[in-house]
N, CA, C and O of each residue as an XYZ file, in Angstrom:
764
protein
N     -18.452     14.059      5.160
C     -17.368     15.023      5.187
C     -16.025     14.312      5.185
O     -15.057     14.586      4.476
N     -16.123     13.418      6.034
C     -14.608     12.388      6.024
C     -14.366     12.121      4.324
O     -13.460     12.340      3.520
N     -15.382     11.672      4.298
C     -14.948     10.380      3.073
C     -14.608     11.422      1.840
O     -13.720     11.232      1.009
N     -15.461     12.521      1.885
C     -15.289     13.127      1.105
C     -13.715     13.721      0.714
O     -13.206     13.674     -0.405
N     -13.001     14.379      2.154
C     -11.830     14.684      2.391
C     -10.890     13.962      1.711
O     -10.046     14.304      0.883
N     -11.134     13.052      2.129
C     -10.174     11.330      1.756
C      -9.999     11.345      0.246
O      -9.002     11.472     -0.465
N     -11.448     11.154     -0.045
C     -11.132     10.980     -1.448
C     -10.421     12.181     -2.175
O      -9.499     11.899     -2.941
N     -10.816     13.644     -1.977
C      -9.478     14.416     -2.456
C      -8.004     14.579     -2.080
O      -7.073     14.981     -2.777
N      -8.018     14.171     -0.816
C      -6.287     13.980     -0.329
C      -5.890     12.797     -1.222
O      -4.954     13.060     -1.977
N      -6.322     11.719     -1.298
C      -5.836     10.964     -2.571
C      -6.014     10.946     -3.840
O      -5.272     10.309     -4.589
N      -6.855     11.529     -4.179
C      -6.967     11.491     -5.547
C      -6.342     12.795     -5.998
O      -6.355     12.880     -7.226
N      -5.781     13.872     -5.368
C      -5.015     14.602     -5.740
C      -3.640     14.683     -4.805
O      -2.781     15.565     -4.796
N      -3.724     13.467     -4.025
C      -2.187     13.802     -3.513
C      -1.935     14.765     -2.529
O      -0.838     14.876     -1.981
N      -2.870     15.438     -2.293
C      -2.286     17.115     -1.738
C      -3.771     17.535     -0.929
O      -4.872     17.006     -0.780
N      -3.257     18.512     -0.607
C      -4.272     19.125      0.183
C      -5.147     20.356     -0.490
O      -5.586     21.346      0.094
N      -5.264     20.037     -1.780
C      -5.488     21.215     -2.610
C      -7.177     20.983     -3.666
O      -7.609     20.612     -4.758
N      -7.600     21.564     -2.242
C      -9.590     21.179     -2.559
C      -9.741     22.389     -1.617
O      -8.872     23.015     -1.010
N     -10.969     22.536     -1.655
C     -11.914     23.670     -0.896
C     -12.753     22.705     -0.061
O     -12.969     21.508     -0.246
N     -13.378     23.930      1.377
C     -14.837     23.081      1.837
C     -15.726     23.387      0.858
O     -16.799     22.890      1.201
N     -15.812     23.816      0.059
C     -17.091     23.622     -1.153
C     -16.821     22.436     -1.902
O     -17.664     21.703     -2.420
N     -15.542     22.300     -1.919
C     -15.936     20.903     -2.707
C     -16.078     19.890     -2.065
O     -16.737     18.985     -2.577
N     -15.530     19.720     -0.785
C     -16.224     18.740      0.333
C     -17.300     18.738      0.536
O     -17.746     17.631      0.839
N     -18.202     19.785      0.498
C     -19.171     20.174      0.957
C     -20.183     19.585     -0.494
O     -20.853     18.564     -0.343
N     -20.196     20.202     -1.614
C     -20.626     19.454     -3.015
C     -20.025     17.574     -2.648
O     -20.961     17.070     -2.027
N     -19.467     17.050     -2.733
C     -19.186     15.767     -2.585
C     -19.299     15.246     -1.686
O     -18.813     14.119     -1.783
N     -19.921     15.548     -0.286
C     -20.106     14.870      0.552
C     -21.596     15.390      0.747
O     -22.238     15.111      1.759
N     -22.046     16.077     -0.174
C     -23.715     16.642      0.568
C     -24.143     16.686      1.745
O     -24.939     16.015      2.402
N     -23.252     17.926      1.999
C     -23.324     18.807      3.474
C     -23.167     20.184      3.162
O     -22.752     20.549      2.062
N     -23.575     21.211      4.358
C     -23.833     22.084      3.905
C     -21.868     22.452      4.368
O     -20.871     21.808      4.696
N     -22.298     23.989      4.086
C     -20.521     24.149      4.521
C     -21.144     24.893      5.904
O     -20.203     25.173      6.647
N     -22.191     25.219      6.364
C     -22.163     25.809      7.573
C     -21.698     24.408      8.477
O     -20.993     24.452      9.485
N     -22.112     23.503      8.030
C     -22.038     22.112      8.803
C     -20.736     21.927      9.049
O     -20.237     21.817     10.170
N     -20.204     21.892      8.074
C     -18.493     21.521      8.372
C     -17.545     22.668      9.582
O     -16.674     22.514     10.438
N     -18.556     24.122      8.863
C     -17.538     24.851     10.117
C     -18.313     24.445     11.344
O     -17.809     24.688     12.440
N     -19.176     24.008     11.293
C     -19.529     23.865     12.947
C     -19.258     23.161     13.721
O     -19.253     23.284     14.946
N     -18.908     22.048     12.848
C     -17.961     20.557     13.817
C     -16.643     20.865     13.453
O     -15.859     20.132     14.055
N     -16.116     21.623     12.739
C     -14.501     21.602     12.364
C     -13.868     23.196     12.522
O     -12.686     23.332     12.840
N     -14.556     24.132     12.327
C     -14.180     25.079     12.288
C     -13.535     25.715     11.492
O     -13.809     26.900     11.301
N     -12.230     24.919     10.639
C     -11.706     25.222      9.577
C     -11.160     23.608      9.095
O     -11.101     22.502      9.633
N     -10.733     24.334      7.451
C     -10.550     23.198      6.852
C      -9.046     22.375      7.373
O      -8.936     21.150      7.317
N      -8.001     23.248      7.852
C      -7.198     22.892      8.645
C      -7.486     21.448      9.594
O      -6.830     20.411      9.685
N      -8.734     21.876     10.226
C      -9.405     21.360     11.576
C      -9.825     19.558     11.046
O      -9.739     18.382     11.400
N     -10.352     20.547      9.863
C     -10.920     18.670      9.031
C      -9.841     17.731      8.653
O      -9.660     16.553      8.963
N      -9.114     18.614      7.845
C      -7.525     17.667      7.749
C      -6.744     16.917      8.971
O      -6.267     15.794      9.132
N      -6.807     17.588      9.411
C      -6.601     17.280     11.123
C      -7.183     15.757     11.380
O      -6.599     14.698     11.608
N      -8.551     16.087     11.249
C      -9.469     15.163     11.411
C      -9.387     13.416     10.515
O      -9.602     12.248     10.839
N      -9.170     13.781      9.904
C      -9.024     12.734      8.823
C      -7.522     12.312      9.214
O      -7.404     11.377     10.005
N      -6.477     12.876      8.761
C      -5.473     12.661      9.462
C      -5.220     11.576     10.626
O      -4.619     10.530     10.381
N      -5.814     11.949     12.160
C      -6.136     11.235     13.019
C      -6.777     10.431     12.703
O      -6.545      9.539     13.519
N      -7.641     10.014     11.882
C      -8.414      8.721     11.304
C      -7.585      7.793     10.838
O      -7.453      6.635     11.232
N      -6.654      8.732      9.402
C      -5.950      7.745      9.214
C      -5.011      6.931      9.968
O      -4.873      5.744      9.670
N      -4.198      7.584     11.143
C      -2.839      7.144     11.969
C      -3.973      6.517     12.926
O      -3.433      6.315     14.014
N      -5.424      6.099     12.965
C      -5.598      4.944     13.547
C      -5.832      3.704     12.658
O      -5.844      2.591     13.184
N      -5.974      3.818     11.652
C      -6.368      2.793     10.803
C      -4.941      1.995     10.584
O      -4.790      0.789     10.780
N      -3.840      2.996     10.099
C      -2.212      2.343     10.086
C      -2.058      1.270     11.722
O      -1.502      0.195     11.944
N      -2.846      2.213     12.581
C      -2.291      1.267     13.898
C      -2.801     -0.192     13.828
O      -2.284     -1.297     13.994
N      -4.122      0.301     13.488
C      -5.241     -1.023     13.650
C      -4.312     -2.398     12.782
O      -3.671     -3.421     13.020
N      -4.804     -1.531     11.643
C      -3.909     -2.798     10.172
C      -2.698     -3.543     10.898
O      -2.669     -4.772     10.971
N      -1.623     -2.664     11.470
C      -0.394     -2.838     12.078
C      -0.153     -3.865     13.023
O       0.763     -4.687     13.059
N      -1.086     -3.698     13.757
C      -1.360     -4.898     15.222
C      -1.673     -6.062     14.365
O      -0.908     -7.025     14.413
N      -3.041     -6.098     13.333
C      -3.761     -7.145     13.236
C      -2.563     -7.916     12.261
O      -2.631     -9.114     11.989
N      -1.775     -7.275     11.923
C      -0.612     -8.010     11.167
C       0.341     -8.258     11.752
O       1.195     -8.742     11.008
N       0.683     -8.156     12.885
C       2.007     -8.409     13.892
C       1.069     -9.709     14.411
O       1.489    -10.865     14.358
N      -0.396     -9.310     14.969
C      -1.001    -10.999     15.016
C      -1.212    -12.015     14.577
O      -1.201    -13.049     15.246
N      -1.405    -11.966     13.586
C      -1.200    -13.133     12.133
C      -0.069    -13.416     12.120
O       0.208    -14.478     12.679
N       0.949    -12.707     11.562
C       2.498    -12.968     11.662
C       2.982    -13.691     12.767
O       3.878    -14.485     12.479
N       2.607    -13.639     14.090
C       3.114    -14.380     15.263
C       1.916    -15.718     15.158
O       2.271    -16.883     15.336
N       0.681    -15.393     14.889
C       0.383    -16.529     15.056
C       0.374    -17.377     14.408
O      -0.150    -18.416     14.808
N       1.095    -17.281     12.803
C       1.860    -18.218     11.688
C       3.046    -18.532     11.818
O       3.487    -19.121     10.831
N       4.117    -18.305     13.051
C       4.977    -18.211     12.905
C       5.633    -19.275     13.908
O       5.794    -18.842     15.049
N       5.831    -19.922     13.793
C       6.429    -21.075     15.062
C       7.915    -20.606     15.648
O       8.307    -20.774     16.803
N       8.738    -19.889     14.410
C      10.295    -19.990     14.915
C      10.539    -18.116     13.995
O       9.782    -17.354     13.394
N      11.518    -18.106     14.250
C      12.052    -16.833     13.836
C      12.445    -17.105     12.572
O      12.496    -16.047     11.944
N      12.718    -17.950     11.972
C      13.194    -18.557     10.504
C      11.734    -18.344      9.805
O      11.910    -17.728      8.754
N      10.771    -18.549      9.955
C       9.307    -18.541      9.899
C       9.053    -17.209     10.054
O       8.492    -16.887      9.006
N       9.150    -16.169     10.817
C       8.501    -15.099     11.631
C       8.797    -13.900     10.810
O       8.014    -12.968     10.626
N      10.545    -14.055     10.116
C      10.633    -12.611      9.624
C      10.604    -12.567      8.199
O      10.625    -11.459      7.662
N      10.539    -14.090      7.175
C      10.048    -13.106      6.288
C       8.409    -12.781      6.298
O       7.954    -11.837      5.652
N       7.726    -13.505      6.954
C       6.766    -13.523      7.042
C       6.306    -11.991      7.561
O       5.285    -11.497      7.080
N       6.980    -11.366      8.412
C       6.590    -10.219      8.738
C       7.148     -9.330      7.868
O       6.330     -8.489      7.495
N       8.247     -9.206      7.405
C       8.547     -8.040      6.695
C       7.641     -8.434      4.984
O       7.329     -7.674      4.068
N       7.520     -9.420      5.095
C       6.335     -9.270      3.625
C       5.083     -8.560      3.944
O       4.506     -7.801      3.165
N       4.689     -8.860      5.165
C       3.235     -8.243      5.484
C       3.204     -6.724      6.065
O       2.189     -6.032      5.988
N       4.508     -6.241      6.697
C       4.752     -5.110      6.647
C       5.048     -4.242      5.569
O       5.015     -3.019      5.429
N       5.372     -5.282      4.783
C       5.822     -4.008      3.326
C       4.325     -4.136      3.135
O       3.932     -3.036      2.749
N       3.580     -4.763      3.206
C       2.229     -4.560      2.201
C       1.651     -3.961      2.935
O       1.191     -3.056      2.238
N       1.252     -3.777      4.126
C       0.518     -3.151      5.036
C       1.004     -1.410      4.601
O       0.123     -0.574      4.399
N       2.494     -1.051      4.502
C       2.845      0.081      4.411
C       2.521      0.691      2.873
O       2.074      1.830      2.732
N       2.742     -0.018      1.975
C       2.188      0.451      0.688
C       0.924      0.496      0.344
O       0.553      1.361     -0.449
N      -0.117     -0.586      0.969
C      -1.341     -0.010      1.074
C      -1.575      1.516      1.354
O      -1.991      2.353      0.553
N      -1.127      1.736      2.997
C      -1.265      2.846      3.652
C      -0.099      4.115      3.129
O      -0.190      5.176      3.746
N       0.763      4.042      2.242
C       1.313      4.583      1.396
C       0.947      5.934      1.134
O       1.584      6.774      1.770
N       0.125      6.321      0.397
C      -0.673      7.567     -0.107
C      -0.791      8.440      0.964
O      -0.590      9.655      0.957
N      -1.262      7.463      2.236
C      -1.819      8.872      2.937
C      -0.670      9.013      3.785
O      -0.544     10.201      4.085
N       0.303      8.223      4.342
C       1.719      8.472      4.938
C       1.969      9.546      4.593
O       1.887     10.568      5.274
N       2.267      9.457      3.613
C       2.779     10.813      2.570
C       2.430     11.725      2.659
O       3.231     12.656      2.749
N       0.733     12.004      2.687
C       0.301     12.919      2.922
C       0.469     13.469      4.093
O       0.579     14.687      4.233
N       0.510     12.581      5.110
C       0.626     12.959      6.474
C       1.610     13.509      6.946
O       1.558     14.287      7.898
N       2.862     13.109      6.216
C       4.362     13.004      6.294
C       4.791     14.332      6.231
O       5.412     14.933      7.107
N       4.284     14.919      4.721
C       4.481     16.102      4.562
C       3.549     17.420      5.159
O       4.012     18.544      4.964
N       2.465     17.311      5.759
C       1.807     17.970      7.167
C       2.641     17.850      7.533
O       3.462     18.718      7.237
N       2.952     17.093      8.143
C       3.655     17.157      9.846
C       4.799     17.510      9.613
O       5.605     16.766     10.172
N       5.288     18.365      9.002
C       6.746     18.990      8.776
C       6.233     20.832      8.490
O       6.895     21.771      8.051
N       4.870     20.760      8.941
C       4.725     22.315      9.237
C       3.705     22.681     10.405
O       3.603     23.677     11.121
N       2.918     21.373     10.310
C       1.962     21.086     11.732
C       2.188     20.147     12.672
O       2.153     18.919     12.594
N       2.595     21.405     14.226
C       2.757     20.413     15.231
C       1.941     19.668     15.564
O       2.236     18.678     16.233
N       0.304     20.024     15.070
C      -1.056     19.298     15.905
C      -1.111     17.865     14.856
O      -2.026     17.048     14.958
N      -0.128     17.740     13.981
C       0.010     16.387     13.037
C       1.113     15.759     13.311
O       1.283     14.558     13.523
N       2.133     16.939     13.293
C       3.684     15.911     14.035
C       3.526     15.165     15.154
O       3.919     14.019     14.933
N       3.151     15.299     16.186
C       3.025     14.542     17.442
C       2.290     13.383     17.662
O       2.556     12.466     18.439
N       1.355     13.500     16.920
C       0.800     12.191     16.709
C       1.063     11.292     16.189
O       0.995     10.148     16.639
N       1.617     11.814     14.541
C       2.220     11.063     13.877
C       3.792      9.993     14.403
O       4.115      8.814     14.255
N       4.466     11.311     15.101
C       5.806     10.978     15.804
C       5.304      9.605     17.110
O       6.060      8.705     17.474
N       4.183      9.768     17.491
C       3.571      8.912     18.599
C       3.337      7.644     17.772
O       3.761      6.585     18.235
N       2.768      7.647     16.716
C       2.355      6.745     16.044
C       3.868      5.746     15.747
O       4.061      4.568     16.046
N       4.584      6.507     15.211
C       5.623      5.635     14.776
C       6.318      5.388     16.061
O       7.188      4.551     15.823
N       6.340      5.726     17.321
C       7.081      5.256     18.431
C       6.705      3.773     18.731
O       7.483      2.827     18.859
N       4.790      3.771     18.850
C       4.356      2.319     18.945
C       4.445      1.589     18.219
O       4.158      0.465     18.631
N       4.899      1.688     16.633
C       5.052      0.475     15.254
C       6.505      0.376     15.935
O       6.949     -0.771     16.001
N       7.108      1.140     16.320
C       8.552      0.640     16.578
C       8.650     -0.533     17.675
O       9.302     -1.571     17.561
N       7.824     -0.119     18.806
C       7.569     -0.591     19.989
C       7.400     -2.068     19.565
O       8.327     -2.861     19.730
N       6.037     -2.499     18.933
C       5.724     -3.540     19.630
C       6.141     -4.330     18.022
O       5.919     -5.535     17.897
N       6.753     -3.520     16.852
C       7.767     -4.584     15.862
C       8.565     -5.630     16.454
O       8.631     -6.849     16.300
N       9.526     -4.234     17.643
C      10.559     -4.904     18.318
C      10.020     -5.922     19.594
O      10.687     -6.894     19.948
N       9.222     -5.695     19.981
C       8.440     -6.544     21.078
C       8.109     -7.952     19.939
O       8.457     -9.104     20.198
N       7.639     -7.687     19.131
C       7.321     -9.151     18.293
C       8.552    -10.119     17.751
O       8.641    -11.312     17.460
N       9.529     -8.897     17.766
C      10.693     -9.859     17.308
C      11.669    -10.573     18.251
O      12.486    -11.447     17.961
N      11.421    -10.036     19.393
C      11.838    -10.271     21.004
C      11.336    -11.648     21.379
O      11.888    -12.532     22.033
N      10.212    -11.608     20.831
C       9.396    -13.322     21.176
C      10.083    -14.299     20.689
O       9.627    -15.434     20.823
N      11.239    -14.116     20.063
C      12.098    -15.441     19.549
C      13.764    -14.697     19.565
O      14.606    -14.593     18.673
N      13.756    -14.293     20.920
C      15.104    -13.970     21.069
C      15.897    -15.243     21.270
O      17.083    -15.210     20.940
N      15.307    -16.557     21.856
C      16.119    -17.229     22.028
C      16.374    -18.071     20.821
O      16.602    -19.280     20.830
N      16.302    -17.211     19.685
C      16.770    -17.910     18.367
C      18.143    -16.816     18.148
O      19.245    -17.094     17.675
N      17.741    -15.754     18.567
C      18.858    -14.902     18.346
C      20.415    -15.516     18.679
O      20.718    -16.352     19.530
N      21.289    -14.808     17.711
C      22.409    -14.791     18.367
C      22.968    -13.739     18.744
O      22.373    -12.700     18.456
N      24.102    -13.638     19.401
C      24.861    -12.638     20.106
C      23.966    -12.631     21.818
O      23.083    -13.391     22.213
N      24.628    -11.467     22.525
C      23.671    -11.046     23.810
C      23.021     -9.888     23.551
O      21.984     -9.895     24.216
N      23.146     -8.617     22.732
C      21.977     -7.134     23.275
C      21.182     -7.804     22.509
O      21.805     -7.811     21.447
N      19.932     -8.543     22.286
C      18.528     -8.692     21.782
C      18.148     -7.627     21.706
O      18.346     -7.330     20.528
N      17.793     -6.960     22.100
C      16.261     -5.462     22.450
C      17.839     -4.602     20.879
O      17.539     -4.255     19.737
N      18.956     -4.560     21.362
C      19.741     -3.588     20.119
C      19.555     -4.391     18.647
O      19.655     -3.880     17.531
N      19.335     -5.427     18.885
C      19.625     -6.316     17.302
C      18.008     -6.239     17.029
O      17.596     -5.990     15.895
N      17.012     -6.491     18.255
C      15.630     -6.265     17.308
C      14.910     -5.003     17.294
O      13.705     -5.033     17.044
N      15.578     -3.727     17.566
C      15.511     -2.606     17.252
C      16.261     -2.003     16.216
O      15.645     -1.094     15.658
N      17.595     -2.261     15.708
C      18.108     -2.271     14.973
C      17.664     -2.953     13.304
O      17.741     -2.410     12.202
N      17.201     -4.306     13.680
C      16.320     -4.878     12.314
C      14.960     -4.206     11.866
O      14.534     -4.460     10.740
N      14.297     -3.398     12.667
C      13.546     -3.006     12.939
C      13.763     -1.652     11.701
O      13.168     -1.420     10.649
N      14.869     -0.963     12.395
C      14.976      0.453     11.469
C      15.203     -0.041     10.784
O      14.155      0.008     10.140
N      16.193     -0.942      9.938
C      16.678     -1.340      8.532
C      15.591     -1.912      7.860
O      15.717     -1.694      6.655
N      14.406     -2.659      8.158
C      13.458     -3.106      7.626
C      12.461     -1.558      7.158
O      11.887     -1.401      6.080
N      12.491     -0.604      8.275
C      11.179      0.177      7.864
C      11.954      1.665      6.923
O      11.437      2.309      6.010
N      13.195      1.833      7.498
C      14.130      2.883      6.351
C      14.077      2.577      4.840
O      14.183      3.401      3.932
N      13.851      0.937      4.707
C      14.033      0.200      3.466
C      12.890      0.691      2.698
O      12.664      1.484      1.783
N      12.064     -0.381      3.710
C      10.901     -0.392      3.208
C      10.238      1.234      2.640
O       9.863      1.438      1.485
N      10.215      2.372      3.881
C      10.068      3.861      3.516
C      10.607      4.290      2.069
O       9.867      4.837      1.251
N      11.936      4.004      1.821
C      12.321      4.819      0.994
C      11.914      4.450     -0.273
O      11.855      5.224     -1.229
N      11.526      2.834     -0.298
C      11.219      2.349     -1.374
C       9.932      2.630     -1.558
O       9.607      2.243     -2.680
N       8.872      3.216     -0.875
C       7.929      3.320     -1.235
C       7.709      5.421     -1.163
O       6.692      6.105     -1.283
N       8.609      5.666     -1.013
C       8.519      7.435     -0.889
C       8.281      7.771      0.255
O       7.799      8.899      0.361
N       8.416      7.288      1.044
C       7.549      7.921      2.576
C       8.767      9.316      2.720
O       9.969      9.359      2.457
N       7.945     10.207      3.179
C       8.948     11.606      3.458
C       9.819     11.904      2.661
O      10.755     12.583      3.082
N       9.795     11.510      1.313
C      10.251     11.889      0.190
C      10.392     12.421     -0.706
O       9.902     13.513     -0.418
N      10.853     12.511     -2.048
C      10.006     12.825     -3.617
C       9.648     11.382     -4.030
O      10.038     10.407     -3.387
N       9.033     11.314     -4.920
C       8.719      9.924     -4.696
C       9.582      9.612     -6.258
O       9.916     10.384     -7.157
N       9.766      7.975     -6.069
C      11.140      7.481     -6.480
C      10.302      6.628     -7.998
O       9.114      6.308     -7.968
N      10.954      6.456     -8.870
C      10.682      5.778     -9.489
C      10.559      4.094     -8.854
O      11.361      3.957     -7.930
N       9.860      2.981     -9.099
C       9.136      2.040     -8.288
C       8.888      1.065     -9.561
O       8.022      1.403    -10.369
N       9.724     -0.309     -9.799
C       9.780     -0.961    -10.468
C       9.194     -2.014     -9.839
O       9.948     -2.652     -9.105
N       7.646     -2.515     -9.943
C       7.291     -3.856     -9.213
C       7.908     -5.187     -9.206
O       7.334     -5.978     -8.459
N       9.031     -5.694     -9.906
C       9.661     -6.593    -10.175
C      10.584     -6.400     -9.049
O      11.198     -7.297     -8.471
N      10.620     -5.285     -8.823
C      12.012     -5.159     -7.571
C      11.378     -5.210     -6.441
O      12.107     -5.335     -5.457
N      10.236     -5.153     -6.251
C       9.221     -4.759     -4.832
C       9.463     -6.575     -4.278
O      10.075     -6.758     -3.226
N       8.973     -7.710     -5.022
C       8.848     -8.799     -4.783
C      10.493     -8.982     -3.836
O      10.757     -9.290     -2.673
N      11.313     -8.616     -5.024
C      12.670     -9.240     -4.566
C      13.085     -8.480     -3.174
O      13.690     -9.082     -2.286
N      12.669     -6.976     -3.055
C      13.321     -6.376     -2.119
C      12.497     -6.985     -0.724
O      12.955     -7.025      0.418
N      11.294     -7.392     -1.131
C      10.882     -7.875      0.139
C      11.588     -9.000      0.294
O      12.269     -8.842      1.307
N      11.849    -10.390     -0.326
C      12.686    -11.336     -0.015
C      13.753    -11.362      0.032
O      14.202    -12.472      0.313
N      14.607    -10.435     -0.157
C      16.001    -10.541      0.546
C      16.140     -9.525      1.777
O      17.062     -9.409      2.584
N      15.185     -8.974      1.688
C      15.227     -7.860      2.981
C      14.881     -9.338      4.306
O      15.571     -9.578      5.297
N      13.682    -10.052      3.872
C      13.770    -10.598      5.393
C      14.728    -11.952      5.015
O      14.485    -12.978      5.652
N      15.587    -11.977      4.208
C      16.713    -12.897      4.253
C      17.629    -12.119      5.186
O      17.818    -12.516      6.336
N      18.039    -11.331      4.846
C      19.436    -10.239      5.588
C      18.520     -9.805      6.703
O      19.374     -9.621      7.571
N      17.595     -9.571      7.168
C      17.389     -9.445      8.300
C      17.350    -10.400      9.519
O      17.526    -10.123     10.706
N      17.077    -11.583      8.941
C      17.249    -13.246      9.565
C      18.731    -13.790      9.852
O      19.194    -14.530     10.720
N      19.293    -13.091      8.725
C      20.556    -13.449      8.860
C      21.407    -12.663      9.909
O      22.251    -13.240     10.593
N      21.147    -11.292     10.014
C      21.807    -10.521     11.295
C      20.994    -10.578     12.484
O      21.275     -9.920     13.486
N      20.115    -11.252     12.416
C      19.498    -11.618     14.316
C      20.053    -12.600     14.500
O      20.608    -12.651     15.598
N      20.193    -13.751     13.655
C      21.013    -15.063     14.050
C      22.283    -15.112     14.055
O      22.790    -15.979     14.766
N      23.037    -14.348     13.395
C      24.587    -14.036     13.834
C      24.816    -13.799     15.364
O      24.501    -12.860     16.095
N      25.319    -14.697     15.541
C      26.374    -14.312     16.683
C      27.697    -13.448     16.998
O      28.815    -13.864     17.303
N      27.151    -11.852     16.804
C      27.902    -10.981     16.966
C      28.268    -10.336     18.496
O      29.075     -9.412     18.599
């Protein structure tokens, strides 16, 4: 029933399938589905929450790699904002999907809104680990601050909560390398 879901939320973008056709593509009955889900709402739901754990999972295991390749902050951020842009365009499709739920379902907004509180959280917690490369004194404002400018970037360039944008891969490379240039460059300013 999951997989089945999945594969029509992406392969059509939208939420625009039946439980019969879940039900035909996942070879289940449809009494089955209402009985663990109740409605198709319920399944979306379901999948949904699948996905905003899989974004978390990916998310961590790449803030771990990233720190544990990373000796210095000169090292740390492009290294992370390359692996964050890729982590997010992977997970791309279903953002989107999710994105636009949760702008009519509270039982998707809140989670989702939860979800992005902790990518914020422990971004800025990872970039905190080399405050004493920073310059200036508010740290926690400059690596919360790099934080939004890295993921606003990154979002818009990939459509998140959007229409989606025309997307030239030649620019994807560059926008990731000067994004964690200018982001390196305003943690180490001494402002």
């Amino acid at each position: 029933m999951f997989a089945a879901t999945e594969q029509f939320m992406l392969e059509r973008g939208s939420e625009n399938f039946t439980l019969r056709d879940v039900s035909k593509r996942g070879e289940v009955s449809i009494g089955s589905i209402y009985l663990r889900f109740k409605s198709k709402d319920n399944l979306v739901r379901e999948v949904i929450a699948h996905q905003l754990e899989r974004v978390a999972h990916d998310e961590r295991e790449m803030l771990i790699r990233a720190i544990g390749e990373s000796p210095n902050l000169s090292d740390y951020i492009p290294r992370y904002v390359a692996a964050y842009a890729e982590m997010l365009r992977t997970h791309a499709p279903f953002l989107r999907l999710i994105m636009e739920r949760a702008q009519r379902d509270p039982l998707v907004a809140e989670p989702g809104k939860e979800t992005a509180r902790r990518s914020e959280q422990s971004s800025t917690e990872a970039m905190l680990r080399y405050r004493h490369e920073f310059g200036g004194e508010d740290h926690e404002l400059k690596a919360n601050a790099a934080y939004q400018i890295i993921f606003s970037t990154l979002a818009r360039y990939l459509s998140l909560g959007s229409v989606a944008e025309t997307q030239i891969e030649s620019e994807w490379a560059s926008l990731k390398t000067e994004l964690g240039r200018m982001t390196l460059a305003y943690l180490k300013q001494d402002l």
